[in-house]
TIKOL-375706 format. One record per residue: residue number from 1; residue in one letter; x, y, z of N, C-alpha, C, O, CB in turn. Coordinates in nm, 3 decimals. Glycine has a CB too. Layout:
<rs>
   n res     n.X     n.Y     n.Z    ca.X    ca.Y    ca.Z     c.X     c.Y     c.Z     o.X     o.Y     o.Z    cb.X    cb.Y    cb.Z
 NUM   a       X       Y       Z       X       Y       Z       X       Y       Z       X       Y       Z       X       Y       Z
...
</rs>
This chain:
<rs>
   n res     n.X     n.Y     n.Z    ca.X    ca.Y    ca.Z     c.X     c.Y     c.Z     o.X     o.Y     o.Z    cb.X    cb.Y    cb.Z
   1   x  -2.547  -0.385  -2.081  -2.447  -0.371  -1.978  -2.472  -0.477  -1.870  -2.576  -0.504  -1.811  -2.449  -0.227  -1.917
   2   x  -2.371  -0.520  -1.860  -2.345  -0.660  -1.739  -2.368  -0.599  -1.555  -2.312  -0.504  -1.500  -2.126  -0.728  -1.759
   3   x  -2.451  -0.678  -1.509  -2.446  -0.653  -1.394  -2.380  -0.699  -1.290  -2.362  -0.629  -1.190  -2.526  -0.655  -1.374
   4   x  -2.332  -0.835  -1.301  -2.231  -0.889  -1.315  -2.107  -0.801  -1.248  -2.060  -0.699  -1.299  -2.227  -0.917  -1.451
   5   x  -2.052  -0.877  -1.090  -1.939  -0.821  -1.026  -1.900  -0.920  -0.952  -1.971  -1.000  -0.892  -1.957  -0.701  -0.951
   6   x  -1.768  -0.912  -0.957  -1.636  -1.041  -0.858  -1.747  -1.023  -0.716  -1.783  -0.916  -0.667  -1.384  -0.950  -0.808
   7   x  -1.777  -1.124  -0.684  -1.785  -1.168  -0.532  -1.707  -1.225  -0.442  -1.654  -1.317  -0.503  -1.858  -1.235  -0.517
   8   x  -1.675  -1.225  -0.347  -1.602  -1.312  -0.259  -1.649  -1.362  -0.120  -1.641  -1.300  -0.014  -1.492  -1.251  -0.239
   9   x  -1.709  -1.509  -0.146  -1.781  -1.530  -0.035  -1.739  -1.613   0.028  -1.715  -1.727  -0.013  -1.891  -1.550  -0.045
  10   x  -1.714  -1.548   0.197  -1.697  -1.642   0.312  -1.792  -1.664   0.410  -1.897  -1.600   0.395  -1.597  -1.610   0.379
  11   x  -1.782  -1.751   0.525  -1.905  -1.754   0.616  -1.787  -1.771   0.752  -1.665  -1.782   0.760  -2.046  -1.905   0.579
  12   x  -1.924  -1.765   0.866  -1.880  -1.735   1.025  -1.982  -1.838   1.085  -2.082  -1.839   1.013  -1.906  -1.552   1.092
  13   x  -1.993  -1.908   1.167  -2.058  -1.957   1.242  -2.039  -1.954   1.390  -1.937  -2.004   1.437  -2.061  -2.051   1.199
  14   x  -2.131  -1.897   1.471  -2.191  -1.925   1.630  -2.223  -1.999   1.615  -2.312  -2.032   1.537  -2.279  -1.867   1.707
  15   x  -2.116  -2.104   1.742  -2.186  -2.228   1.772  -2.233  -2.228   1.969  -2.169  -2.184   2.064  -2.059  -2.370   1.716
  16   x  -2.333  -2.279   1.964  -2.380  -2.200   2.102  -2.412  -2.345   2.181  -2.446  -2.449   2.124  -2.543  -2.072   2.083
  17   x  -2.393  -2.330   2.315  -2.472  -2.464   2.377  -2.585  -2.435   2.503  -2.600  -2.319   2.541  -2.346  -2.572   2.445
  18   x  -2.645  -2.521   2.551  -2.715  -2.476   2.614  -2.677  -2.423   2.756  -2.757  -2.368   2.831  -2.794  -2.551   2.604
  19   x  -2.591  -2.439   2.774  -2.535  -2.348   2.893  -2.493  -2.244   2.866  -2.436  -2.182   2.956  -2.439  -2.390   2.963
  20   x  -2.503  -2.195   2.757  -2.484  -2.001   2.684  -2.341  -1.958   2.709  -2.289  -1.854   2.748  -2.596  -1.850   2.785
  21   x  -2.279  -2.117   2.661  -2.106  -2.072   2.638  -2.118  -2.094   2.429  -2.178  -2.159   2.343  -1.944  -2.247   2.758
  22   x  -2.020  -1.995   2.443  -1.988  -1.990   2.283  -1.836  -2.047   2.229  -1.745  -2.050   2.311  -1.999  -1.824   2.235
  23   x  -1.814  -2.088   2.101  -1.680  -2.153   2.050  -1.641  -1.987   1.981  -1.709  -1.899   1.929  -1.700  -2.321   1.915
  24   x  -1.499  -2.004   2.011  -1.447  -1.897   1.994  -1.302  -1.874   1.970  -1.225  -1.893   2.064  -1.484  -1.840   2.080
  25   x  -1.251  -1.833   1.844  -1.093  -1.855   1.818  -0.993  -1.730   1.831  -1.010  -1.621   1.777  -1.075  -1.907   1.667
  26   x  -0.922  -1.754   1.885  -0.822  -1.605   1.861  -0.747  -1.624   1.722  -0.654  -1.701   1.700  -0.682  -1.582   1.998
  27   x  -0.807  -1.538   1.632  -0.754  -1.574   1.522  -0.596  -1.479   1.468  -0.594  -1.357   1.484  -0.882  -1.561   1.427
  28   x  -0.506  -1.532   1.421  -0.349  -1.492   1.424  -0.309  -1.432   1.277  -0.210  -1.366   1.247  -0.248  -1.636   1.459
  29   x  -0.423  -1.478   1.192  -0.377  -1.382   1.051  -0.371  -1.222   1.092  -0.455  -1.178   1.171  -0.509  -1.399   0.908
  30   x  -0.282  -1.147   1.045  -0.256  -1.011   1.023  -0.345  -0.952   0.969  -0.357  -0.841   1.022  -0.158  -0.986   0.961
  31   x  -0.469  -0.978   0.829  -0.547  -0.926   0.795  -0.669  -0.910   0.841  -0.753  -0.834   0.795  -0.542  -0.949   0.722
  32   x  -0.684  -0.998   0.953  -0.812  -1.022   1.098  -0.786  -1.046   1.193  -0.839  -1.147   1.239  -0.907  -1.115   1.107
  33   x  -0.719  -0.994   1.254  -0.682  -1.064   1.405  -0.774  -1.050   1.488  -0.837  -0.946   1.467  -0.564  -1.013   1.480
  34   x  -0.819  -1.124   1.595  -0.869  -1.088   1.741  -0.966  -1.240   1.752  -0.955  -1.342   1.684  -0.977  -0.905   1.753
  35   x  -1.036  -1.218   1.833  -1.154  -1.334   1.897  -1.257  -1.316   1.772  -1.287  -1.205   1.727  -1.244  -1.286   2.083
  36   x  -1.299  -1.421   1.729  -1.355  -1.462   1.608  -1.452  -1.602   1.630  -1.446  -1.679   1.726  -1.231  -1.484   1.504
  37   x  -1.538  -1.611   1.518  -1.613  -1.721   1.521  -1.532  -1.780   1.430  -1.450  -1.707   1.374  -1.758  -1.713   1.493
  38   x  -1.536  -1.931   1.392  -1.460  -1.987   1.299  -1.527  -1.986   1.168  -1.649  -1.980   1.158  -1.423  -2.113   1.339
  39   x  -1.457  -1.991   1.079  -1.532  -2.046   0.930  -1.437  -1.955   0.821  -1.324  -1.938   0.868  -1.739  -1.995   0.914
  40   x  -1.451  -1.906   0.715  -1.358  -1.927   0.588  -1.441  -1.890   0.437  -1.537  -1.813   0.438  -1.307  -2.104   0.587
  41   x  -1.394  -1.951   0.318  -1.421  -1.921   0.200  -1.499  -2.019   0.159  -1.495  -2.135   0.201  -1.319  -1.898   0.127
  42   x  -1.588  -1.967   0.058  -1.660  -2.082  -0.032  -1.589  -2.112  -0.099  -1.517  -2.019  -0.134  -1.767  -2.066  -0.107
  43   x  -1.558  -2.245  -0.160  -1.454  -2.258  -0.287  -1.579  -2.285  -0.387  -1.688  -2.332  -0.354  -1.315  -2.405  -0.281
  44   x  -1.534  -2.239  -0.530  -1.606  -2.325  -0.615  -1.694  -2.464  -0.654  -1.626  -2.566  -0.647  -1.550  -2.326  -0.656
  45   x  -1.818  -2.480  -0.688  -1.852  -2.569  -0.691  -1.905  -2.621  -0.551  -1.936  -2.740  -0.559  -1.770  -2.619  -0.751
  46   x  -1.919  -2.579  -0.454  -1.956  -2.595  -0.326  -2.048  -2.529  -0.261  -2.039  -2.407  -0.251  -1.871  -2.584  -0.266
  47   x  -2.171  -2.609  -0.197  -2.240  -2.543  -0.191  -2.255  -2.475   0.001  -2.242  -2.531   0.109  -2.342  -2.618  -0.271
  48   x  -2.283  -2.352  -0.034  -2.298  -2.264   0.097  -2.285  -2.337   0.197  -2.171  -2.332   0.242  -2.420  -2.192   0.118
  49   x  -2.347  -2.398   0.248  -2.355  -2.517   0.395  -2.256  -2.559   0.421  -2.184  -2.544   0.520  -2.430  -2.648   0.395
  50   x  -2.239  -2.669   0.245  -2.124  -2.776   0.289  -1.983  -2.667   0.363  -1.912  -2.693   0.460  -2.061  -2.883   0.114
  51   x  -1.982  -2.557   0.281  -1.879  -2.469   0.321  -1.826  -2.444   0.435  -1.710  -2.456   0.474  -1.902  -2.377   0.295
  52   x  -1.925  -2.406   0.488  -1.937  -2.370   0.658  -1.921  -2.483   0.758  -1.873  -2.465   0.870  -2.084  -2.312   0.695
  53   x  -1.961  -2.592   0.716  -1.935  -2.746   0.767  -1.778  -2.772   0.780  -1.708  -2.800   0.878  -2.001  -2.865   0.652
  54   x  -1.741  -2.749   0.615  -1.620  -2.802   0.566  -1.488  -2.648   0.693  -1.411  -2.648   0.789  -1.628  -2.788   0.319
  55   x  -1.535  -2.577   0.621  -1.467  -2.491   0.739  -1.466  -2.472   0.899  -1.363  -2.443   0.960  -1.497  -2.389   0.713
  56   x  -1.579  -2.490   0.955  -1.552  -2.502   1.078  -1.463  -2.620   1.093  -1.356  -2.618   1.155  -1.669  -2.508   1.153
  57   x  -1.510  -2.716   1.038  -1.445  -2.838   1.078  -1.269  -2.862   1.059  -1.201  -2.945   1.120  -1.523  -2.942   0.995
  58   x  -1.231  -2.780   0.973  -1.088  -2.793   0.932  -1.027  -2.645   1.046  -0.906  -2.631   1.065  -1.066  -2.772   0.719
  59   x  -1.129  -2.546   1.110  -1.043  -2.537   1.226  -1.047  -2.540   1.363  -0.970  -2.503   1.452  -1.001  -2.459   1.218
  60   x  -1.167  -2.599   1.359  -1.172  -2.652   1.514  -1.190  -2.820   1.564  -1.196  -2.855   1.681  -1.301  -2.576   1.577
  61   x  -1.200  -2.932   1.419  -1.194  -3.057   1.461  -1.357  -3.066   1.420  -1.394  -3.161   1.350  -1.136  -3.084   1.625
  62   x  -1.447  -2.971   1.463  -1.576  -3.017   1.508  -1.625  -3.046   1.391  -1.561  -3.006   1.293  -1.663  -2.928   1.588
  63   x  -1.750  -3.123   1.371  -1.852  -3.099   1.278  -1.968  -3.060   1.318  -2.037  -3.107   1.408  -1.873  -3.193   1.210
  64   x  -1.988  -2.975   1.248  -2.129  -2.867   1.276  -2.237  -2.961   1.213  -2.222  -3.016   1.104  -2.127  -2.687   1.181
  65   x  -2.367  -2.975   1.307  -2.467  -3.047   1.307  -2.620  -2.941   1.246  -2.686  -2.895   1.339  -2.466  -3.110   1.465
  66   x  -2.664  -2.912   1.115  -2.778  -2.817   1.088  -2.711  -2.659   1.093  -2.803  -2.579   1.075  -2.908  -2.841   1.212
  67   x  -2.629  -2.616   1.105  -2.602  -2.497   1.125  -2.713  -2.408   1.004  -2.748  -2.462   0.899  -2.432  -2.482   1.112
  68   x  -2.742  -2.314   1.029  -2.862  -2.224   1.025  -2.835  -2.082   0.956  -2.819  -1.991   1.037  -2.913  -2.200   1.172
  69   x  -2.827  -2.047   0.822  -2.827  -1.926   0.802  -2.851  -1.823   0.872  -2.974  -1.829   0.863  -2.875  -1.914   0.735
  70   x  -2.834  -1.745   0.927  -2.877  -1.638   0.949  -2.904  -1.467   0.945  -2.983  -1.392   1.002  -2.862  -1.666   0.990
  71   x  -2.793  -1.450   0.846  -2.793  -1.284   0.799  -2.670  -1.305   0.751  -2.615  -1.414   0.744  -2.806  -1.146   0.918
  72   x  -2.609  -1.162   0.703  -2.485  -1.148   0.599  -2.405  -1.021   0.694  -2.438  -0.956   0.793  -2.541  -1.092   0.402
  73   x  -2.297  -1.027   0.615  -2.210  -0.860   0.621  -2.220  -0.865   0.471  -2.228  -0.958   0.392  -2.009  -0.839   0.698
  74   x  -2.217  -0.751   0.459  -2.214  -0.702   0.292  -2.117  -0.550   0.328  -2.120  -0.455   0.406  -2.424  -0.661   0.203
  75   x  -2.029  -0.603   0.208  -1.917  -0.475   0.214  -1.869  -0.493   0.055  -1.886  -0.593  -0.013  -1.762  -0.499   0.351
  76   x  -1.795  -0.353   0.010  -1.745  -0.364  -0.128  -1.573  -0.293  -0.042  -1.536  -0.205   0.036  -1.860  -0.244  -0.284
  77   x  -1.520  -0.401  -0.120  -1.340  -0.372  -0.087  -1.308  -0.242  -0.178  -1.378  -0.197  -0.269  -1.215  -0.529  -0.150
  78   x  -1.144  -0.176  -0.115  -1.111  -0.070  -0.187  -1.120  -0.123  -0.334  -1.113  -0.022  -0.403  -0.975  -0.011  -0.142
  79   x  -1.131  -0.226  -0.412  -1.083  -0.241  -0.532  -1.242  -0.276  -0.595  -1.257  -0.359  -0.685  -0.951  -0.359  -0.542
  80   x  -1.333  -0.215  -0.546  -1.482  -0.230  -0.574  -1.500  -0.351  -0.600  -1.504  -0.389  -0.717  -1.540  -0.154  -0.680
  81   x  -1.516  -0.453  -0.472  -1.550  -0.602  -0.570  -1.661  -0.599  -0.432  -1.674  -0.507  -0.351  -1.391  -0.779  -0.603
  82   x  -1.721  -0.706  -0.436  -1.801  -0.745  -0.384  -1.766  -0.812  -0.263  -1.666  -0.878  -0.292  -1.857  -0.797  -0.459
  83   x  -1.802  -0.839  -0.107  -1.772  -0.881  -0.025  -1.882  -0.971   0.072  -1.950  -0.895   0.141  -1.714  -0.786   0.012
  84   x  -1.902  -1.060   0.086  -2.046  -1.121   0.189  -1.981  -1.199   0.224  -1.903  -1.265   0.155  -2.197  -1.182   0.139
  85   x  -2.006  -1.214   0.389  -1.965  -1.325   0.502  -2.123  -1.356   0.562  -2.203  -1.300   0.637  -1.839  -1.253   0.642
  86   x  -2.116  -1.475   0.486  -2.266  -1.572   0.547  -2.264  -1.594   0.664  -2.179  -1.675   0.702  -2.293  -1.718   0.497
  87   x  -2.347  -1.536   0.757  -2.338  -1.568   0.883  -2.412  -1.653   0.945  -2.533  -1.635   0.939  -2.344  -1.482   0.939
  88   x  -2.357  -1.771   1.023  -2.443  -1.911   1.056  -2.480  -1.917   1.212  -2.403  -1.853   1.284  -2.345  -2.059   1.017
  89   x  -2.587  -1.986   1.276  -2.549  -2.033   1.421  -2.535  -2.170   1.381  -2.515  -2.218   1.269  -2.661  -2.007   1.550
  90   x  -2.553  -2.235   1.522  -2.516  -2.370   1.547  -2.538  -2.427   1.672  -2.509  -2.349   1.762  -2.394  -2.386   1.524
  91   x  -2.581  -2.541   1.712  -2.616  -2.528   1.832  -2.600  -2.691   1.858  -2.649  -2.716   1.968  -2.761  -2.449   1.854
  92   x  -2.552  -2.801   1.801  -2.538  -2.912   1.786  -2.381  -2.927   1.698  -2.359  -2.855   1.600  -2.672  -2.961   1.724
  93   x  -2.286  -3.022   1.744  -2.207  -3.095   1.682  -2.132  -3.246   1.722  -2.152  -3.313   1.823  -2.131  -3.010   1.661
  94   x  -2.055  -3.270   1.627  -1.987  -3.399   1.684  -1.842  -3.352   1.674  -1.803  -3.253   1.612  -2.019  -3.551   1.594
  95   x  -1.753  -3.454   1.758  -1.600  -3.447   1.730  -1.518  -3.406   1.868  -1.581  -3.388   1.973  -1.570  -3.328   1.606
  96   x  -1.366  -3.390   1.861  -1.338  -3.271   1.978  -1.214  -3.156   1.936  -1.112  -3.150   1.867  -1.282  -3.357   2.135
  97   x  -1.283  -3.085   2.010  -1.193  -2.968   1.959  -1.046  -2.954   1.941  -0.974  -2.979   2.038  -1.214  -2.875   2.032
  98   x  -1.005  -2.925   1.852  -0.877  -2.908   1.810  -0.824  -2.741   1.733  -0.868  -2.686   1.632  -0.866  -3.034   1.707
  99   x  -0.737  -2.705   1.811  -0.656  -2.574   1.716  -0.620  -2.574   1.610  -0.597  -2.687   1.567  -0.550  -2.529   1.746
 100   x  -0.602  -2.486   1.538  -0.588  -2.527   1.380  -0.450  -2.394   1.362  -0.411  -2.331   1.461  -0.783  -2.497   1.255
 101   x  -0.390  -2.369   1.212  -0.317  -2.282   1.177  -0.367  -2.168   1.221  -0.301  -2.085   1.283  -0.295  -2.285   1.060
 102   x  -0.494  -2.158   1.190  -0.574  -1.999   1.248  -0.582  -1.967   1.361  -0.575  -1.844   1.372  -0.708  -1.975   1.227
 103   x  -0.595  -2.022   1.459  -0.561  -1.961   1.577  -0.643  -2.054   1.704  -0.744  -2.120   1.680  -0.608  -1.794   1.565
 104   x  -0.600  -2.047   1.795  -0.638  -2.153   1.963  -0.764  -2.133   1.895  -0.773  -2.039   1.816  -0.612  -2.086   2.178
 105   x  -0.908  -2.243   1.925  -1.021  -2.213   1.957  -1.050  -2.279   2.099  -0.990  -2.377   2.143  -1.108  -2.249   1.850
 106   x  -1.163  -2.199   2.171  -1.173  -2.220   2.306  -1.338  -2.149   2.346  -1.396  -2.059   2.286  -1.029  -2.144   2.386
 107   x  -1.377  -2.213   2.450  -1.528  -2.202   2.456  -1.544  -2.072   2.578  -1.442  -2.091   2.645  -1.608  -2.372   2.505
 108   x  -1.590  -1.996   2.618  -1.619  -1.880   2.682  -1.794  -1.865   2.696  -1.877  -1.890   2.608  -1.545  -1.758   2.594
 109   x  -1.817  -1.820   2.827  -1.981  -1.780   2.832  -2.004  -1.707   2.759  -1.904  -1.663   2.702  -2.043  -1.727   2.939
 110   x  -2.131  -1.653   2.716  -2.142  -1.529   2.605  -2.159  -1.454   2.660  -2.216  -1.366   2.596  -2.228  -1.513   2.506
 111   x  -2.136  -1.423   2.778  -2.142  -1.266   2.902  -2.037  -1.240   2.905  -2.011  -1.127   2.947  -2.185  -1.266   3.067
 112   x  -1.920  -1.332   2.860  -1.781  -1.254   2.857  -1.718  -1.219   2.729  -1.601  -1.184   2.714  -1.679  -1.331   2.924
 113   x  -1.829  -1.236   2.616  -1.750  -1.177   2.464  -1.742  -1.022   2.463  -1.654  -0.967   2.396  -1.846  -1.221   2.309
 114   x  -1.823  -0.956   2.528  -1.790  -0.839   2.503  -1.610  -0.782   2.585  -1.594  -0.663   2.556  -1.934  -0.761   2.558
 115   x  -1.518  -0.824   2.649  -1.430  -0.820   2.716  -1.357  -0.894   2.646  -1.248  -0.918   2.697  -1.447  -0.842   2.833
 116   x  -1.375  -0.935   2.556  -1.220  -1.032   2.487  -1.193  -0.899   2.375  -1.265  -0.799   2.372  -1.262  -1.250   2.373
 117   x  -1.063  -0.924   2.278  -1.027  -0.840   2.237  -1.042  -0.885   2.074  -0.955  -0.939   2.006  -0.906  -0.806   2.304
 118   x  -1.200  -0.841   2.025  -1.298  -0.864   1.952  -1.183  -0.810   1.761  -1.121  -0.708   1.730  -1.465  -0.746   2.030
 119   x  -1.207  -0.938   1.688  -1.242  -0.898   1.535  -1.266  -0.785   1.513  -1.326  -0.717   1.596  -1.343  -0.954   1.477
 120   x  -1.226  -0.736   1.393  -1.331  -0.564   1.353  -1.476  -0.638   1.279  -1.469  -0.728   1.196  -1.221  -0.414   1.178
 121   x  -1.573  -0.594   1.317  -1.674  -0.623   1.312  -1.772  -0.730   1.369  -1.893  -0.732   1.348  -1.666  -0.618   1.233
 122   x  -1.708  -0.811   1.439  -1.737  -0.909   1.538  -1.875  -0.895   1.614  -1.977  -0.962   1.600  -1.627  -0.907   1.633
 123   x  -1.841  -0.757   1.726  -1.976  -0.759   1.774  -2.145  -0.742   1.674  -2.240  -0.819   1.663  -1.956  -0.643   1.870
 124   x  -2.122  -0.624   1.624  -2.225  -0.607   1.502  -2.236  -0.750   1.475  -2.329  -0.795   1.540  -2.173  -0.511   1.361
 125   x  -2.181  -0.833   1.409  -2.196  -0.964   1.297  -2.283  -1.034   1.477  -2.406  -1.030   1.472  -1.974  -1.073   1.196
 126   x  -2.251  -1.064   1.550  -2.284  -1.150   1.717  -2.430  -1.081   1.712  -2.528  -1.156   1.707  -2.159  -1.093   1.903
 127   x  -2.447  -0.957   1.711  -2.569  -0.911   1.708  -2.679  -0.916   1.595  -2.789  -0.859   1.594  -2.547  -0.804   1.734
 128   x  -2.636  -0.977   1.525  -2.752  -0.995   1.403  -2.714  -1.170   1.414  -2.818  -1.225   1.379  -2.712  -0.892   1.205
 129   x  -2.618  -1.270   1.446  -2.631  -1.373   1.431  -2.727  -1.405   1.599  -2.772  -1.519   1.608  -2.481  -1.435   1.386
 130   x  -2.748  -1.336   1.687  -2.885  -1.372   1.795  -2.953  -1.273   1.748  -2.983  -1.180   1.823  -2.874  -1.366   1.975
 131   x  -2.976  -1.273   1.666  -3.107  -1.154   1.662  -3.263  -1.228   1.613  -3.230  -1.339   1.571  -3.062  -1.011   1.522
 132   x  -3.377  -1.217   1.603  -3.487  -1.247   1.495  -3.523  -1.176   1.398  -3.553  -1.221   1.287  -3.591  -1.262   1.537
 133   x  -3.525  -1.040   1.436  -3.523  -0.954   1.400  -3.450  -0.846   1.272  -3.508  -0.787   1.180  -3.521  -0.949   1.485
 134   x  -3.265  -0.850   1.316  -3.188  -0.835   1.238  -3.158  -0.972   1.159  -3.168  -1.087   1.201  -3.090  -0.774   1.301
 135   x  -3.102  -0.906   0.979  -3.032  -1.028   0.898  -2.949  -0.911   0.788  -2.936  -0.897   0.666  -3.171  -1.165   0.804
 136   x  -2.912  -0.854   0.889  -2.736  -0.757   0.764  -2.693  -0.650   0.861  -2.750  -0.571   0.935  -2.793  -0.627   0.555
 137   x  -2.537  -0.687   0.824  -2.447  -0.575   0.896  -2.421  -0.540   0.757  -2.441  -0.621   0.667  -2.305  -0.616   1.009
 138   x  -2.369  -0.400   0.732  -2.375  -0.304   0.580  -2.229  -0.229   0.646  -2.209  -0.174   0.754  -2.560  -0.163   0.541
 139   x  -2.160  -0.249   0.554  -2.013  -0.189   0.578  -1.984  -0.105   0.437  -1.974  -0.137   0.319  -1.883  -0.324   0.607
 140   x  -1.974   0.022   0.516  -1.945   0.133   0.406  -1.763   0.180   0.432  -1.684   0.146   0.519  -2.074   0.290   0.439
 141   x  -1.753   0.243   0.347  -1.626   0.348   0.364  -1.493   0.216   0.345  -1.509   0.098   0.312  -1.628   0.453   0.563
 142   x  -1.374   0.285   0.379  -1.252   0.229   0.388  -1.197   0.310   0.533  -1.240   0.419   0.569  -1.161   0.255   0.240
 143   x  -1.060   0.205   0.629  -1.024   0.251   0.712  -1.110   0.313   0.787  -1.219   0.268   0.825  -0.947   0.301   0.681
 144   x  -1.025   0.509   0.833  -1.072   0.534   0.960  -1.236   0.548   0.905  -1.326   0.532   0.988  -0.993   0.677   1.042
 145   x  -1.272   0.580   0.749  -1.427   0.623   0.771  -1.507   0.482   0.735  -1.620   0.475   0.687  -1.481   0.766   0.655
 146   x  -1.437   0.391   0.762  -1.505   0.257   0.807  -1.646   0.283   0.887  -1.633   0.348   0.991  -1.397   0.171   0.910
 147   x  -1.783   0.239   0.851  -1.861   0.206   0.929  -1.933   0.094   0.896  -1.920   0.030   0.792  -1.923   0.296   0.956
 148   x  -2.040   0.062   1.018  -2.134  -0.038   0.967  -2.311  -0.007   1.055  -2.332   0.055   1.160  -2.048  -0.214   1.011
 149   x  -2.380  -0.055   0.993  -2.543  -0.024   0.983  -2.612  -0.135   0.999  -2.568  -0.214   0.916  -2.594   0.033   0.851
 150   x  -2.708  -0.192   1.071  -2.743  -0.316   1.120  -2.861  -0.266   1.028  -2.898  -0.152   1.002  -2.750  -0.360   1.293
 151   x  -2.917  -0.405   0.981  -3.045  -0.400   0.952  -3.136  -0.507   0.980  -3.255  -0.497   0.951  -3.053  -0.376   0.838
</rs>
């Protein structure tokens, strides 16, 4: 018996500077809306990094300089498949910012993310991408019995 299951992997990147402002998009798709980090899907044949490179960069202009693994979300969709959003920081880039189809991006202190009108799962994912400590947000259930579990 195959162990073997559909994955679908995207990533997020915090990009942070030293004045402890963060990049930050209001994102406009219907299936995620709210204040978001930028980033997207792995496509085939591509490897993890370049991904997160290739995606930030197609929606905010920038190019991400070393960006840094740092923990996952792990969730299984109603249709039991597999779900992981690689979660990155960043703390160096080149370029200038530009809006993309997905939504304005715009820079904010990180004392004011908790007051914007946050992604579902956003904060959790913010709290394991500064953490040392944490590396997984764990998303159980569907809808209202949606939860999630830091580890």
């Amino acid at each position: 018996m195959s162990r073997a299951r559909l994955t679908t992997l995207t990533n997020i990147c915090l990009l942070t500077t030293k004045d402890h402002r963060i990049l930050v998009q209001d994102r406009q798709k219907p299936d995620w809306p709210g204040i978001t980090f930028p980033g997207g899907h792995v496509e085939a044949g591509e490897s993890l990094q370049a991904a997160m490179i290739r995606e930030f960069f197609e929606e905010t202009g920038l190019t991400l300089e070393d960006p840094q693994l740092c923990g996952v979300l792990d969730f299984t969709t109603e249709e039991n498949e597999a779900y992981l959003v690689l979660l990155y920081r960043a703390h160096s880039f080149k370029g200038q910012l530009q809006d993309s189809r997905e939504g304005r991006v715009f820079w904010i202190k990180d004392s004011e993310l908790p007051q914007q009108n946050l992604s579902a799962d956003l904060w959790a994912m913010y709290q394991v991408m500064q953490s040392d400590s944490l590396s997984e947000v764990y998303g159980t259930g569907h809808d209202a019995s949606w939860k999630t579990q830091l580890y």
